[in-house]
VEXZA-656106 format. One record per residue (C-alpha): x, y, z. Coordinates in steps of 0.5 Angstrom, whole numbers, padded with zeros to 4 digits, always signed. Layout:
BEGIN
XYZ
...
//
This chain:
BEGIN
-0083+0030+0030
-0078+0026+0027
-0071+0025+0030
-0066+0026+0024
-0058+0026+0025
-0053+0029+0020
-0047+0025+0020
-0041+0028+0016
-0036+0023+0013
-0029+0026+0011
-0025+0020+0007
-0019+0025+0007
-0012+0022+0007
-0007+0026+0013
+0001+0026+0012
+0005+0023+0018
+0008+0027+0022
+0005+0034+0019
+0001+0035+0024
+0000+0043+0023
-0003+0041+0016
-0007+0036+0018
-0010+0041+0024
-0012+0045+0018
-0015+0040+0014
-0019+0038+0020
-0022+0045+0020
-0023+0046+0012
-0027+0040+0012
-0031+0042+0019
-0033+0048+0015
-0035+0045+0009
-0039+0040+0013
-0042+0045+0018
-0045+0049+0010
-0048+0042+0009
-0051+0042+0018
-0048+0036+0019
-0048+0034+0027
-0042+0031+0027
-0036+0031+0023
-0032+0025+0023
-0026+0024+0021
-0022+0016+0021
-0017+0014+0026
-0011+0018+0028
-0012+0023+0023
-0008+0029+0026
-0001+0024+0028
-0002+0021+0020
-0003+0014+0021
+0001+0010+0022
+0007+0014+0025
+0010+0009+0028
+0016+0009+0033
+0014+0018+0032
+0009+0017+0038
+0014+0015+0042
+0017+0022+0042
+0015+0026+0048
+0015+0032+0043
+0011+0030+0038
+0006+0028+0043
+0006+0034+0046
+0006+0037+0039
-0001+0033+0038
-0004+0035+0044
-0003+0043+0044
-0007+0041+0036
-0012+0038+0039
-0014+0044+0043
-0013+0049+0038
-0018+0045+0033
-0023+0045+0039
-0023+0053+0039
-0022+0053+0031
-0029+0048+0031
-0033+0051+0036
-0039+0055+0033
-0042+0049+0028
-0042+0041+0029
-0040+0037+0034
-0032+0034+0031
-0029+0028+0032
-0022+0025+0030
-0017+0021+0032
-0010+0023+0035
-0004+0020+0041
-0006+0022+0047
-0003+0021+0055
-0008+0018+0058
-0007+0017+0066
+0000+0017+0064
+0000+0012+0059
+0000+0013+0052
-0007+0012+0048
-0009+0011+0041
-0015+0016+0042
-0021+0019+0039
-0023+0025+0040
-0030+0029+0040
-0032+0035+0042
-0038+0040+0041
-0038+0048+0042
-0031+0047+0044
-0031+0042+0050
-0029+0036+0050
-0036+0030+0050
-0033+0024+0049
-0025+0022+0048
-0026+0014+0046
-0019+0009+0047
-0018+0003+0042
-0018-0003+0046
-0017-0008+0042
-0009-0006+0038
-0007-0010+0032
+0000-0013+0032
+0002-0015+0025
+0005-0013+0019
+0007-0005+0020
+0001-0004+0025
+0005-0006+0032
+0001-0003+0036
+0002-0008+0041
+0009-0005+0042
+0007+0003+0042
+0000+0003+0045
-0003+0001+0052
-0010-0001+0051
-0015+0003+0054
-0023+0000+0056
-0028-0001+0053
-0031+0007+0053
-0038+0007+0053
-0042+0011+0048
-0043+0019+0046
-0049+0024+0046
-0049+0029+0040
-0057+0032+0040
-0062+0026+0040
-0056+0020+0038
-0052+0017+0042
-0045+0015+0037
-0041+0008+0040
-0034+0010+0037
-0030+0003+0036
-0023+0005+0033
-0021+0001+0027
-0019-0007+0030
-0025-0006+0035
-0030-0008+0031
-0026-0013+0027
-0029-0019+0033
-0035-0018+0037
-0034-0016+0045
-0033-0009+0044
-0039-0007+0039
-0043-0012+0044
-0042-0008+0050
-0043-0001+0046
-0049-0003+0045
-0051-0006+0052
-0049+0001+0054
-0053+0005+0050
-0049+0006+0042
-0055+0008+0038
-0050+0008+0031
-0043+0005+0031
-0038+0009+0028
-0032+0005+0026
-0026+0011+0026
-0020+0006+0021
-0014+0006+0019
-0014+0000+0014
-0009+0000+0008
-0010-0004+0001
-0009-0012-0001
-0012-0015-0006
-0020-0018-0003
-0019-0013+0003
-0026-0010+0002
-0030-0016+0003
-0027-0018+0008
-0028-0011+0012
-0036-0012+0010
-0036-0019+0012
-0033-0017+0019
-0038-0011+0019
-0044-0014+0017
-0042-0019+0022
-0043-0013+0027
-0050-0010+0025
-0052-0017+0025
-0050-0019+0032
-0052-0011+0035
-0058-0009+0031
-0055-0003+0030
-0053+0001+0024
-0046+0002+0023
-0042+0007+0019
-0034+0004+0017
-0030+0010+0015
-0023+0010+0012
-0017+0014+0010
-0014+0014+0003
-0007+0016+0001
+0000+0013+0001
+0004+0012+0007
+0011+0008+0005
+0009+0001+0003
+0002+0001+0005
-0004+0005+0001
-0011+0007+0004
-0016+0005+0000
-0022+0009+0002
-0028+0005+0001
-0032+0008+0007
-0039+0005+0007
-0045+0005+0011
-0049-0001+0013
-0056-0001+0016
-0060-0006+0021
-0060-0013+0018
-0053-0012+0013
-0057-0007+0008
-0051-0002+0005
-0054+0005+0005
-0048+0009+0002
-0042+0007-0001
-0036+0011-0002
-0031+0011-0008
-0024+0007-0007
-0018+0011-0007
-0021+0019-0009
-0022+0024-0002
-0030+0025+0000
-0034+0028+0004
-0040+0026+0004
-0047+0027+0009
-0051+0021+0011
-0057+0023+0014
-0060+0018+0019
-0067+0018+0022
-0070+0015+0028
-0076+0010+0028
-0079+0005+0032
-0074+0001+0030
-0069+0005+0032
-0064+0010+0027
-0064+0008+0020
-0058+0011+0015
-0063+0014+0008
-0060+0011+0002
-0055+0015-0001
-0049+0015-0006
-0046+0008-0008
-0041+0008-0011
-0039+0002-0017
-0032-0002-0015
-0027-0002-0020
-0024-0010-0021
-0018-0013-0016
-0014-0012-0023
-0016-0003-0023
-0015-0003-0016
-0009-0007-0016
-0007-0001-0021
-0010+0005-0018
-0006+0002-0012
+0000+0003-0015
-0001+0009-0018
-0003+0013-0012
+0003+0011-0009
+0008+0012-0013
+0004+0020-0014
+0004+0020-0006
+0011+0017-0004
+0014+0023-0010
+0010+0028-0007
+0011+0027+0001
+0019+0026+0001
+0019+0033-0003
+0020+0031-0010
+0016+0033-0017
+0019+0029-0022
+0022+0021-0022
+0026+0017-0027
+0027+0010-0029
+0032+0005-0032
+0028+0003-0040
+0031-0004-0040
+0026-0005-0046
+0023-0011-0042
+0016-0012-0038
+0018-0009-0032
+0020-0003-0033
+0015-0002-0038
+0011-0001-0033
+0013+0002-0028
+0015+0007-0033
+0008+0007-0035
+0006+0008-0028
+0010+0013-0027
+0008+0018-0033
+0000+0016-0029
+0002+0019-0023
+0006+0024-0024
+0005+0027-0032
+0010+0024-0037
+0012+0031-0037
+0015+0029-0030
+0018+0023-0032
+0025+0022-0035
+0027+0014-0038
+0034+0012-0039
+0036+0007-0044
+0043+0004-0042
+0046-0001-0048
+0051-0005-0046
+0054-0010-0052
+0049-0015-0050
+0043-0010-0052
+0039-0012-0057
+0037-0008-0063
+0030-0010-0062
+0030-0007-0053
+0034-0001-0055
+0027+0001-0061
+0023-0002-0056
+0025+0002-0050
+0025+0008-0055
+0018+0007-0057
+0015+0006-0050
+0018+0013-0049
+0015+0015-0055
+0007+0013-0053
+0008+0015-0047
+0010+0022-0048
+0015+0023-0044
+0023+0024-0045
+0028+0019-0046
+0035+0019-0046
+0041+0014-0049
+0048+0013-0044
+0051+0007-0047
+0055+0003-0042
+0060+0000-0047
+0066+0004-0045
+0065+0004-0037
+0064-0004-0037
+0071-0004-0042
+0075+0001-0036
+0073-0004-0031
+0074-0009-0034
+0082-0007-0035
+0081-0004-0028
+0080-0012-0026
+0084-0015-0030
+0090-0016-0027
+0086-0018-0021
+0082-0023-0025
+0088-0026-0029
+0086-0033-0030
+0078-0034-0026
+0073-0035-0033
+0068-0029-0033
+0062-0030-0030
+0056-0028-0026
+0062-0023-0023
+0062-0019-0030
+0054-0020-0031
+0053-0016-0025
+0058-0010-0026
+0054-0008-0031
+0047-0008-0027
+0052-0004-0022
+0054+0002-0027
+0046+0003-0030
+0045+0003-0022
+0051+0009-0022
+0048+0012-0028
+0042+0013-0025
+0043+0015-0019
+0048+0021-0022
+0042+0024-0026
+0037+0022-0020
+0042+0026-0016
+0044+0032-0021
+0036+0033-0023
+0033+0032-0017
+0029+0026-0021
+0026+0020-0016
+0030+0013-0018
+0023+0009-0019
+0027+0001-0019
+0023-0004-0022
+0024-0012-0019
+0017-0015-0018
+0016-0021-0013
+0018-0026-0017
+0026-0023-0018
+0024-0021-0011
+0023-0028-0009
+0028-0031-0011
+0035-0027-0011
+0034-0025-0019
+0036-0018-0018
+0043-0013-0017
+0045-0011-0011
+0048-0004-0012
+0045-0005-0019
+0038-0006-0023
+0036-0005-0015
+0037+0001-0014
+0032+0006-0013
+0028+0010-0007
+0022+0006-0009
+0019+0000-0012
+0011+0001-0013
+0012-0007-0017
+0015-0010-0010
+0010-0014-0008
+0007-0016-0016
+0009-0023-0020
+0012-0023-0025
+0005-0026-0029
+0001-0020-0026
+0006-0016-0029
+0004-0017-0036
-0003-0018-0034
-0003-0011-0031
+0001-0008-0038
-0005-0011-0041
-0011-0008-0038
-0007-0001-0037
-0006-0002-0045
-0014-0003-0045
-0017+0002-0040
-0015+0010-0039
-0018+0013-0033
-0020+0020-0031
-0015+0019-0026
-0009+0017-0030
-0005+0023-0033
-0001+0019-0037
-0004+0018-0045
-0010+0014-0047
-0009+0008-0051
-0004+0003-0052
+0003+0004-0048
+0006-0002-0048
+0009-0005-0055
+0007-0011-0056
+0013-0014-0058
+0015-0012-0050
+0009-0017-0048
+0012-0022-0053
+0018-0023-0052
+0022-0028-0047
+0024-0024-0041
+0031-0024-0041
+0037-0019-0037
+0041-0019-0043
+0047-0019-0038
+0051-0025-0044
+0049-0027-0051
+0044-0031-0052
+0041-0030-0044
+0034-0032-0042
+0031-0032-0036
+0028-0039-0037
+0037-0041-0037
+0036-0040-0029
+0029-0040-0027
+0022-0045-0028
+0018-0041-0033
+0014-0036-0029
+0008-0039-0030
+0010-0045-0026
+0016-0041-0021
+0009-0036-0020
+0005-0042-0018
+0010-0045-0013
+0012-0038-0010
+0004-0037-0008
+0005-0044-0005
+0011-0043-0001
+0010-0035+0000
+0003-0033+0000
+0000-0039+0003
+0006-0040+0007
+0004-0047+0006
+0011-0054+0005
+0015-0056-0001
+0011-0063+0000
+0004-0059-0001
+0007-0056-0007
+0009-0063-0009
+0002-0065-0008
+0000-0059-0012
+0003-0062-0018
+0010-0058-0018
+0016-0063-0019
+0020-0064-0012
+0027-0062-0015
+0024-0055-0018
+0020-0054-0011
+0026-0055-0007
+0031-0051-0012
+0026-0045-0011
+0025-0046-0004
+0034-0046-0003
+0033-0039-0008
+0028-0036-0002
+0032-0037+0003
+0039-0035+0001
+0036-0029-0002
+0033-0025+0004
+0040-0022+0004
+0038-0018-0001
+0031-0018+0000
+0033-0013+0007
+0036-0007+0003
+0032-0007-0003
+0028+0000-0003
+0021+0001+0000
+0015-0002-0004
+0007-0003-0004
+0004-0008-0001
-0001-0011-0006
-0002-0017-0002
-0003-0021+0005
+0003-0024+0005
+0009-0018+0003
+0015-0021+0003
+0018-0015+0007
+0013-0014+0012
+0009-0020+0012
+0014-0026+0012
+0020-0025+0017
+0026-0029+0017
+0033-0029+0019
+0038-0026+0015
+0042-0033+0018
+0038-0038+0015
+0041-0045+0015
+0034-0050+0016
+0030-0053+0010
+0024-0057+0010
+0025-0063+0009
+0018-0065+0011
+0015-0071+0006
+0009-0068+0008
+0007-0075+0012
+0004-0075+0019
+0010-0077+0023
+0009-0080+0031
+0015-0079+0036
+0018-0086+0038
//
């Protein structure tokens, strides 16, 4: 008779720290699972704590927390499949990242992750000790070689697994989006199929945590790289897997295979989910944001009303003098597209009070940037007054390149709970807007159609701070900024090999000093998405206190 094994993949997404919840969900998705007699139930990495729960693990009380919700969920799941989730653990006196298994309420197989990740938000290093690398797992007629997340991205602890016995490997994660991730965990993980001869089965979680989001995309892959199941990006499943025994082996039956959306849809999706999670976690159903009338706020409005319901956003319109006719109607038309409510504070007379309020005090300095900025600063005070009145989260809307390069307020258009464009260019900005102006989806609760005017997509990007403000006055146009940004930042590469790139020297170099005497205001700006390998605020750390510049000629250079 032919071996069969009923593996259930729950790509569920926990909160951090709500531990009771995320018991329940594990018992919720248990039964539905048992209904579809699943051997075993699986779950990703560090469920029950919410990943990642950074320096909360190392509270005694909320490991102990955790531990009294692993023997609560053993006596819950004891009648039915054989369940496997990860929580922190204390093991021989030494705080782990572990993965549990237990069938019939016992205890078969508690897995510790060898192998602990250092960078980014993931410091691993700093909170865990890594355990050895655990053998594998018996449930009926497979034995499940379980490594955790980063030990299956080299090759020394799936090898061993398999020496020892592993039959399927089960790879429990906690890996968040950036742009291109998904081929790279393939190509790591048909490297592993490939060096093993085993299949191999990649389960991820979705939803935000701060500034990371978890994509999902869980798939299986059978001997020789073969994918057998791909799961959705983004959307919470639970799907069977059945895998049948051979004389080659175990085999994963083809099933369900998800299309993948494109990096521009899923750079979106990305951002629309966390801002929906970020709102809704911290206990806030409704947001509000600043209309300036330009690109960014175009769309993280439009982002908004996705996530949320344009009945749940409120836009804000704050004219100065400065504002152009043509920003105030444009900011009022996006409104109108998408449905949502927007109100008018003008500003003019707050600027005029505080400007006789420094007068005296300014007496005889020609206005400069000190005056632009008091304007940010009072739509900054607005917006939080009715964000704090309502019960509105602020949504602040600076992209990377304003980010980069020190072209925002503090205490003013930086002000703000969250930032769900943080770690998007300024060129990507306006093709975002384009592609959500082309496409709607099922999973986007704002209107379908065109939502951002054209004349937003068209006009010069300007703060409208003075007359006549472009910001082309200040900044390289952003195609060329952008392409220098990538350089410098995403590539982490020199002034010389911008140059070399093509990028005047003079430019490269006033950019450069842009980027370095901003990381002040980089500091307290809000929370954001990662949408890339190299965020600013996580990926790229440099002092406050800055005073080297390269000056490299990006020549080769001998000690004399």
């Amino acid at each position: 008779m032919t071996n069969r094994f009923n593996l259930s993949l729950v790509q569920a997404g926990p909160t951090v720290g709500a531990i009771n919840q995320n018991a329940e969900a594990i018992v919720k998705y248990w039964r539905q699972a048992r209904d579809e007699r699943a051997d075993l139930v699986a779950f990703p990495e560090l469920f029950l704590a919410g990943y990642p729960a950074q320096d909360l693990v190392l509270k005694h009380a909320f490991i102990d927390a955790c531990e009294r919700r692993v023997e609560w969920i053993a006596a819950a799941c004891k009648d039915g499949p054989a369940l496997g989730f990860g929580s922190p653990s204390i093991v021989d006196g030494k705080l782990r990242n572990a993965y549990f298994i237990f069938q019939n309420g016992q205890l078969k197989g508690r897995i510790l992750k060898h192998k602990l990740p250092n960078v980014g938000v993931f410091d691993e290093m700093r909170l865990f000790e890594s355990g050895p690398i655990c053998g594998p797992v018996k449930i009926g007629p497979a034995r499940i070689g379980v490594p955790i997340c980063e030990d299956a991205w080299s090759e020394d602890v799936c090898e061993a697994l398999m020496e020892s016995g592993a039959e399927i490997l089960l790879v429990a994660n906690g890996s968040p989006y950036h742009r291109g991730k998904y081929d790279v965990r393939l190509s790591h993980m048909v490297a592993r199929v490939i060096e093993t001869g085993l299949p191999l089965v990649y389960l991820n979680m979705v939803g935000g945590q701060d500034d990371q989001i978890f994509d999902g995309g869980s798939f299986v892959l059978n001997a020789g790289g073969a994918l057998a199941l791909q799961m959705p990006v983004f959307d919470a499943d639970c799907v069977t897997v059945c895998f049948v025994q051979g004389n080659a082996g175990w085999q994963a039956v083809d099933g369900q295979r998800e299309a993948l959306p494109d990096q521009w849809e899923q750079d979106y999706r990305a951002m629309v989910e966390a801002v929906r999670d970020f709102v809704f976690k911290n206990g806030f159903s409704r947001s509000v944001v600043g209309l300036s009338g330009g690109i960014d706020s175009a769309l993280v409005a439009t982002i908004a009303a996705d996530a949320l319901g344009p009945e749940q956003l409120r836009c804000i319109s704050l004219p100065s003098p400065y504002t152009s006719l043509e920003s105030i109607s444009d900011a009022i038309e996006l409104a109108n597209n998408l449905r949502c409510r927007i109100d008018k504070i003008r500003i003019d007379g707050l600027q005029a009070e505080v400007d006789c309020a420094l007068g005296d005090l300014f007496a005889g300095h020609p206005q400069d940037l000190t005056e632009e900025n008091i304007q940010s600063r009072l739509r900054g005070l607005l917006l939080m007054a009715v964000s704090n009145k309502f019960g509105e989260m602020l949504l602040t809307t600076g992209n990377k390149s304003e980010a980069a390069v020190g072209y925002a307020t503090i205490y003013g258009d930086m002000a703000g709970a969250y930032n769900p464009i943080k770690d998007l260019y300024k060129t990507r900005v306006f093709e975002s807007c384009r592609w959500r102006n082309r496409n709607h989806r099922s999973w986007m609760k704002g209107p379908d159609g065109v939502c951002i005017p054209d004349q937003i997509l068209e006009k010069p990007p300007s703060a409208e701070l003075r007359p006549g403000q472009r910001d082309s006055d200040s900044l390289p146009p952003y195609e060329e900024l952008d392409g220098i940004l990538e350089i410098l930042i995403d590539q982490d590469r020199s002034v010389a090999e911008a140059e070399a790139a093509g990028f005047d020297g003079e430019t490269v170099r006033r950019v450069e000093e842009l980027v370095f005497g901003s990381e002040h205001k980089r500091f307290q700006s809000a929370p954001g998405l990662k949408l890339t390998e190299r965020a600013l605020w996580l990926d790229r750390r440099y002092p406050i206190v800055n005073h080297w510049r390269d000056e490299s000629d990006g020549q080769s250079h001998d000690p004399a």
